[in-house]
C-alpha positions, 0 to 999 in steps of 0.5 A: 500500500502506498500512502504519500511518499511511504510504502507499506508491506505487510507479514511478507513470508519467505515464500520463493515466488518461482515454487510458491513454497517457502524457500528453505528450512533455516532462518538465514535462507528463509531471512534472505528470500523475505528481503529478496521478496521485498527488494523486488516488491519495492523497485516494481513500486519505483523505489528500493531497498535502500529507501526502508525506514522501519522493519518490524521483524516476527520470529518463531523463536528467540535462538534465531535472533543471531543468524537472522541478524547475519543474513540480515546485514547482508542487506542493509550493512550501513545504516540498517534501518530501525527495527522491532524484534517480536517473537511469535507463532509465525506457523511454518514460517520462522520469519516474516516482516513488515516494512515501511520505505520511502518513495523515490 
């Protein structure tokens, strides 16, 4: 949804748009396709990655608060933007994500 000069995405899941299945069975890869997901779904808007504000990260389980954050890094090595970790069922799913971006 955008709303002005934000974009707002909502619980992306770490689904692999070529199989509709959910990419891997550990937090890294899983961590990596939810922002692959999420980089593509930001430039069809006409932005980028570089442009997220706020991240609201849902984890299944505290213990994968470390190698998410590996696999996160990869994305936003420099001024990551701010985040709120919560830990939470999240069904088969060890991660999802809300994003809130800017607009170019």
């Amino acid at each position: 949804m955008i709303y002005g000069d934000l974009i707002f995405i909502s619980a992306q899941p770490p689904i692999n748009p070529e199989t509709d299945e959910i990419a891997g069975d550990d937090i890294k890869t899983q961590t990596r396709q939810v922002l692959t997901n999420i980089a593509g779904i930001l430039e069809d808007a006409g932005t980028s990655i570089n442009n997220v504000l706020k991240v609201t990260v849902i984890l299944k389980d505290r213990s994968l608060f470390a190698d998410f954050n590996d696999a996160y890094a990869e994305f936003f090595p420099d001024n990551p933007p701010t985040r709120t970790p919560i830990f939470s069922d999240t069904g088969a799913n060890l991660v999802l994500l809300d994003v809130i971006a800017g607009m170019e």
